[in-house]
C-alpha positions in Angstrom: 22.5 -84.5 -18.9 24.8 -84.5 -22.1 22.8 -83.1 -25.3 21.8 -86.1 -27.7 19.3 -86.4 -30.5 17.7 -89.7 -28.9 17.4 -88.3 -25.9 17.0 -84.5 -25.5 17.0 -82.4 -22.5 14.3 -82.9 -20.2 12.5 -79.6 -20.5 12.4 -80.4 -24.1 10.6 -84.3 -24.1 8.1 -82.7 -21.2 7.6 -80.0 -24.0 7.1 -82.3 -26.2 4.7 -84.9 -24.1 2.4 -81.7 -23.4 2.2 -81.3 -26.7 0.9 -84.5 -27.5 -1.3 -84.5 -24.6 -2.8 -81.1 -25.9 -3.5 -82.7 -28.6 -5.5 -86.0 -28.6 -7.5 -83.0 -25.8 -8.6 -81.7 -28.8 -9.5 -85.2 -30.7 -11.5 -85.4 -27.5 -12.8 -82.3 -27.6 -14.1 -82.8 -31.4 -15.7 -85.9 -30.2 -17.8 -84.3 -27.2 -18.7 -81.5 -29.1 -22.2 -82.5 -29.7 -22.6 -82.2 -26.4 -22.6 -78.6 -26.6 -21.9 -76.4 -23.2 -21.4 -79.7 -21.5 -18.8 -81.2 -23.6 -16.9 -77.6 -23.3 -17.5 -77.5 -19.7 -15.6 -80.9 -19.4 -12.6 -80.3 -21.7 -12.0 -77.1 -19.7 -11.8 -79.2 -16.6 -10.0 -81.6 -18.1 -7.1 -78.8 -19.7 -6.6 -77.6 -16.1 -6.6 -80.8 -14.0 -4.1 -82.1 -16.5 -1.9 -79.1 -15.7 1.2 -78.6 -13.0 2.6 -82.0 -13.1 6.4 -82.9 -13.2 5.8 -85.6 -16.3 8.2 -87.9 -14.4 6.5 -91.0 -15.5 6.6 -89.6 -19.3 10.5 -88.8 -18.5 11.1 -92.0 -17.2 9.4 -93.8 -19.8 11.7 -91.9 -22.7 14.5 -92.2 -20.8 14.1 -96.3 -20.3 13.2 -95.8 -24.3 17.1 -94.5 -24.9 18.8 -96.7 -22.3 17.5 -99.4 -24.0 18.4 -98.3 -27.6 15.4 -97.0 -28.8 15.5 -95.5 -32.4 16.0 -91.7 -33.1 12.2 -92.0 -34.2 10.6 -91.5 -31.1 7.1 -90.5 -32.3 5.3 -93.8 -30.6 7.0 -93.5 -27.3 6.1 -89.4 -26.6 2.4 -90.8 -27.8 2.5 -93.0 -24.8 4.4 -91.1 -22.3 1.2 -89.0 -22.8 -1.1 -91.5 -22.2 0.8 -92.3 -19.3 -0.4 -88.7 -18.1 -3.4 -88.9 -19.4 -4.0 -91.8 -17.4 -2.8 -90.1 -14.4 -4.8 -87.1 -14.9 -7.3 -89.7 -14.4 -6.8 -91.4 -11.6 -6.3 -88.2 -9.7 -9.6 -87.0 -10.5 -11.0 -90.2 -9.4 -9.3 -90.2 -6.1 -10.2 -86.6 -5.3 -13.5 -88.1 -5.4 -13.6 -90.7 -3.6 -11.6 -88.9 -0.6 -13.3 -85.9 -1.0 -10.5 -83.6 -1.8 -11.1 -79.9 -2.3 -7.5 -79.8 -4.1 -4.7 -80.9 -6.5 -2.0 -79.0 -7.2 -3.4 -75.8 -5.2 -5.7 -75.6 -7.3 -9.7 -76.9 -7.1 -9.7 -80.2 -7.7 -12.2 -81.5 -10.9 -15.2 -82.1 -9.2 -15.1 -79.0 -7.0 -14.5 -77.1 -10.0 -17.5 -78.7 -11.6 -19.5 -78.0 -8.3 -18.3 -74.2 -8.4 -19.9 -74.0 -12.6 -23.2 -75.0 -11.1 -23.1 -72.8 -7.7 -27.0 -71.4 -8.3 -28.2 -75.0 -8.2 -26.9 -74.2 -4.0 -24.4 -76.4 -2.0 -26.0 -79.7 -1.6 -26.8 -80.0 -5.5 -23.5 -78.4 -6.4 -21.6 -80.5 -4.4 -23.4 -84.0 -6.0 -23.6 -82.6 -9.0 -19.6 -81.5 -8.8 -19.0 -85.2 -7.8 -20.9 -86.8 -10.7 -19.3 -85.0 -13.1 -15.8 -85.8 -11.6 -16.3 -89.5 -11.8 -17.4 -89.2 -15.9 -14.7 -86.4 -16.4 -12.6 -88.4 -15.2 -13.6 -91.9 -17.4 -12.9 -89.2 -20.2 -9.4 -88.8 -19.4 -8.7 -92.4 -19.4 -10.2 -92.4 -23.1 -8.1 -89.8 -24.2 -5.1 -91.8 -22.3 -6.3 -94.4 -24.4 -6.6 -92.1 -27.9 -2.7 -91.5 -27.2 -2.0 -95.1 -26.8 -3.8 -96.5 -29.7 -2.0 -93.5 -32.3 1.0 -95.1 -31.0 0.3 -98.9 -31.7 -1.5 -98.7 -35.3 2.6 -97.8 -36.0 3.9 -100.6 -33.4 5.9 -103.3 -35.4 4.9 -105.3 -31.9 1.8 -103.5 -30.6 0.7 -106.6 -28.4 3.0 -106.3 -26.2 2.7 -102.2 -25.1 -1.1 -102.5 -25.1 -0.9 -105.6 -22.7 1.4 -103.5 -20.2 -0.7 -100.6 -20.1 -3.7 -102.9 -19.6 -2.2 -104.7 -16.7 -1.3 -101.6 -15.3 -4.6 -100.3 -15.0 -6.3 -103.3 -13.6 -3.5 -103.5 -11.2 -3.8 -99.7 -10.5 -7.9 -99.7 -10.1 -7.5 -102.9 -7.4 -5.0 -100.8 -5.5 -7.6 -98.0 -5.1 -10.2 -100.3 -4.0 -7.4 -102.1 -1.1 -6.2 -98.4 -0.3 -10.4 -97.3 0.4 -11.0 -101.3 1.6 -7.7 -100.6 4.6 -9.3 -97.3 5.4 -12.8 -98.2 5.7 -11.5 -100.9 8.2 -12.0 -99.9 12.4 -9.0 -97.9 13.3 -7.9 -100.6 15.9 -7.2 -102.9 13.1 -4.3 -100.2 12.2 -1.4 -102.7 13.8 -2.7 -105.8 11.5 -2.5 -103.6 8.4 1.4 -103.4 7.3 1.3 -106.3 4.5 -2.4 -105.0 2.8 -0.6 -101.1 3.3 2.6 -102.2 1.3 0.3 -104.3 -0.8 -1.3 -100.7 -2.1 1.8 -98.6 -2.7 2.7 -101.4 -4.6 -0.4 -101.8 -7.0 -1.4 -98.5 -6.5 1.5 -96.2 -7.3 4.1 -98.5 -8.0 2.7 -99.5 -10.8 1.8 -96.8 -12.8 4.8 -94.5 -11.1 8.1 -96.8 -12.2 7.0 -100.3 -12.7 5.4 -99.8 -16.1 7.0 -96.4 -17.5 10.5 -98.4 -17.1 8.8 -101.5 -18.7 6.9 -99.7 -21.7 10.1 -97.7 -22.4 11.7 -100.9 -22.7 9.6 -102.5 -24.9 8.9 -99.9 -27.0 13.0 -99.7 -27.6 11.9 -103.5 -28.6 14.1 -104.8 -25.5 13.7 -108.4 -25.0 11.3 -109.8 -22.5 14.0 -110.5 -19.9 15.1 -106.9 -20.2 11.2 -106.1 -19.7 10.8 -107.8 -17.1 14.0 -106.7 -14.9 13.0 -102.6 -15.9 9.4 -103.8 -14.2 11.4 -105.4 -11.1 13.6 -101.9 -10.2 10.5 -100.1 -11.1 8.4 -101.8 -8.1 10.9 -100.9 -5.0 11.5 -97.5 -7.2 7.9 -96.8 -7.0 6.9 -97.7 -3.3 9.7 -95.5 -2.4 8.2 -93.1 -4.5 4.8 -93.7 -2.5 6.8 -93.3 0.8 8.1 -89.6 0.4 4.9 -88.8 -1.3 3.3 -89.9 2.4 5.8 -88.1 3.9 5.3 -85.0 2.1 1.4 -85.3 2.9 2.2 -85.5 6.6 5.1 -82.9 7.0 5.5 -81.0 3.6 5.0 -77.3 3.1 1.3 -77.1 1.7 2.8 -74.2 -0.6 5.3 -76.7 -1.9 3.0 -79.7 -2.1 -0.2 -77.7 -3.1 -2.2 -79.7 0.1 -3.5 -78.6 3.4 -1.0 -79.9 5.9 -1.8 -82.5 7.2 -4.3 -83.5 4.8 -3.8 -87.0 4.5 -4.7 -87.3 8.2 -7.5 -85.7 7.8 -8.3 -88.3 4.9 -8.0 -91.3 7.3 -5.2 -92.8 4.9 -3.8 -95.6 6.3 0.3 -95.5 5.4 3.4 -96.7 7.1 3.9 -94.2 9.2 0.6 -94.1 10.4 1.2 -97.7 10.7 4.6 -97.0 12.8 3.4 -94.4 14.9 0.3 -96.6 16.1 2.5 -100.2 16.8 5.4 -98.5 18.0 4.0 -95.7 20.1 2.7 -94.8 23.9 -1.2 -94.9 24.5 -0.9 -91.3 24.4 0.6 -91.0 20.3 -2.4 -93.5 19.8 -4.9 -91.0 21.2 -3.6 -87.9 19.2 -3.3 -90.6 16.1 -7.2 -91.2 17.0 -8.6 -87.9 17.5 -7.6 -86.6 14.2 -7.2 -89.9 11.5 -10.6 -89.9 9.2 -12.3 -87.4 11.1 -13.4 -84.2 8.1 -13.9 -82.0 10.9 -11.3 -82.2 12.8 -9.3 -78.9 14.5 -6.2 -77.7 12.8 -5.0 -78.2 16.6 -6.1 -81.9 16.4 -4.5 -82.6 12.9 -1.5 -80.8 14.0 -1.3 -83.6 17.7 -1.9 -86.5 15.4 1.0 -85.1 13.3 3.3 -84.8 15.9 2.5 -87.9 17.6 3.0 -89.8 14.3 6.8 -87.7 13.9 7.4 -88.1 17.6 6.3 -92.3 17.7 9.3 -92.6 14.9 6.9 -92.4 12.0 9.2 -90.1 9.7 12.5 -91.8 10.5 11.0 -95.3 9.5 9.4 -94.2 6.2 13.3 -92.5 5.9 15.0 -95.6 6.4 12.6 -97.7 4.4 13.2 -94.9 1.2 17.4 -96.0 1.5 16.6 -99.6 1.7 14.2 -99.4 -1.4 16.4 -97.3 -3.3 19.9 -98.4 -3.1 19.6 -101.9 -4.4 16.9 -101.0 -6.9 19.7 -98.1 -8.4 22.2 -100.9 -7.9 20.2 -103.1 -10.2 19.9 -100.5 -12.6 23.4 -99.9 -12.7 24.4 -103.4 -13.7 21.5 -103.9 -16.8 24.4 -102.7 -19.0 22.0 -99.8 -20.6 23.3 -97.6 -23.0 24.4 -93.5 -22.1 23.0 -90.9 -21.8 19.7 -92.9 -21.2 21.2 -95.0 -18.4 22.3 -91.3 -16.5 19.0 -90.0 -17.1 16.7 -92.6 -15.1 19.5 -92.4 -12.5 18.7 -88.7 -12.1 15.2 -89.3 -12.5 14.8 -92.5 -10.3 16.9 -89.8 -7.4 14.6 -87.7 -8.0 11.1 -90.2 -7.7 12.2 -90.6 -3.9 14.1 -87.6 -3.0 11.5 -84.5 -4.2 10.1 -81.8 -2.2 6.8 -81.3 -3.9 
């Protein structure tokens, strides 16, 4: 991407966003600090769950910010880019909760971490105590998501309309998490009925937060009209169910020392996703079986997650979720193309809306 003071090199905004994220950390961390060895305790888990991300939703937030002609001074949109991660950080920890997931990122996810700090109390107390803690570490992330997002709107010429986006976004994002646990809680014969209430969650659920609002809030924080808003929100919502796709993709066939996951884990998580979907309406009695043995179950084989992965592959799984990736993708790139945005912004969500839906890891 051709140098540009409005628009630097990647490696130097995600710089830059880490930065920022470090430090409202450490407003937080002055807050909790009356809390003593507790408020440390949750600042450290904090610092390392926030760790090991790509930053593309702070990327593609400053790079919708220069495409649309944002100002050199780009002090408020880095502040929200790192709320944006912020407010990733927690949603992660809250879903490692409520699946249950040991990691993130090969490392220990929060709560295990917290469950590993208080091993003497033994496993069963550990463990409830590890998940208690996750659930309030993560509420603190979202208020230091939301101590980056207020230092940027006290300077906001037009404040109202930034802090209504990243409001709707995470209502929309918390009623996608309780379809996505509502669909899997359902009886797995129900599986075939489940395509509309599966898309339904990629798009509230990652879309959302993924490309639907980082191209938006980029937009208006360049002080794009609301047209212009609004079409950055309507290539961000194919973008971002794409996005969704190779992540599901990744979870059923990716390299867990790539992805940082067991293989197979999402199986193992009973998580209901289009290729799940595929595999179960399109497939023999017998793909439905392997499918069964292994979907939800915790203590499932490695040789039973392993059938129910190649059953899923073998039913045609993959290939659809392939298929539906090119169909999402081209026109929303197309669309992009044709706003008319402004270079070397426009070329930098291009690269970074390829790389959303076409990333190993």
């Amino acid at each position: 991407m051709p140098a540009n003071p409005s628009l630097p090199p990647f490696d130097a905004l995600r710089a830059r966003v880490e930065m920022r994220m470090s430090e409202v950390l450490a407003d937080t961390a002055d807050a909790v600090a009356p809390a003593g060895v507790a408020g440390t305790e949750v600042i450290e888990v904090l610092e390392a769950s926030s760790k090991g991300g790509k930053r593309l939703r702070a990327l593609l937030t400053m790079a919708s910010f220069g495409a649309n002609g944002g100002a050199d001074d780009d002090r408020a949109a880095v502040s929200v880019a790192a709320a944006l991660e912020w407010f990733q950080t927690a949603a992660l920890i809250h879903d490692d909760v409520l699946d249950g997931s040991d990691t993130r990122r090969g490392e220990p996810a929060a709560h295990r971490r917290f469950a590993t700090l208080h091993a003497h109390l033994g496993e069963d107390a550990a463990g409830e105590l590890g998940r208690a803690a996750g659930v309030l570490a993560g509420d603190i992330a979202l208020m230091t998501a939301h101590r980056a997002l207020d230092s940027a709107l006290v300077v906001l010429p037009d404040p109202g309309r930034t802090a209504s986006l990243f409001a709707s976004m995470e209502e929309l994002v918390t009623a996608g998490q309780y379809l996505d646990m509502r669909i899997a809680a359902a009886p797995l014969e129900s599986v075939g009925e489940q395509r509309a209430d599966i898309l339904a969650t990629m798009r509230c659920k990652t879309a959302s937060y993924s490309a639907e609002h980082p191209l938006a809030l980029g937009a208006a924080l360049a002080g794009a009209e609301a047209s212009r808003i609004d079409a950055m929100r309507s290539i961000g919502v194919p973008l971002g169910i794409a996005f969704q796709l190779r992540d599901d993709v990744l979870g059923l066939v990716g390299s867990p020392a790539v992805t940082g996951k067991p293989a197979g884990d999402d199986v193992r998580e009973g998580k209901r996703t289009l290729l799940v979907w595929h595999a179960w309406t399109h497939g023999t009695q017998s793909h439905r079986t392997a499918i069964a043995g292994a979907l939800g179950r915790r203590d499932a084989t490695p040789g039973e997650i392993s059938r129910a992965v190649e059953a899923i592959v073998d039913a045609g799984g993959l290939d659809a979720a392939e298929r539906e990736i090119a169909a999402l993708t081209g026109p929303a790139l197309a669309a992009l193309e044709g706003l008319g945005l402004q270079d070397p912004g426009v070329t930098a969500l291009k690269d970074l809306c390829t790389r959303l839906v076409t990333r190993s890891s």
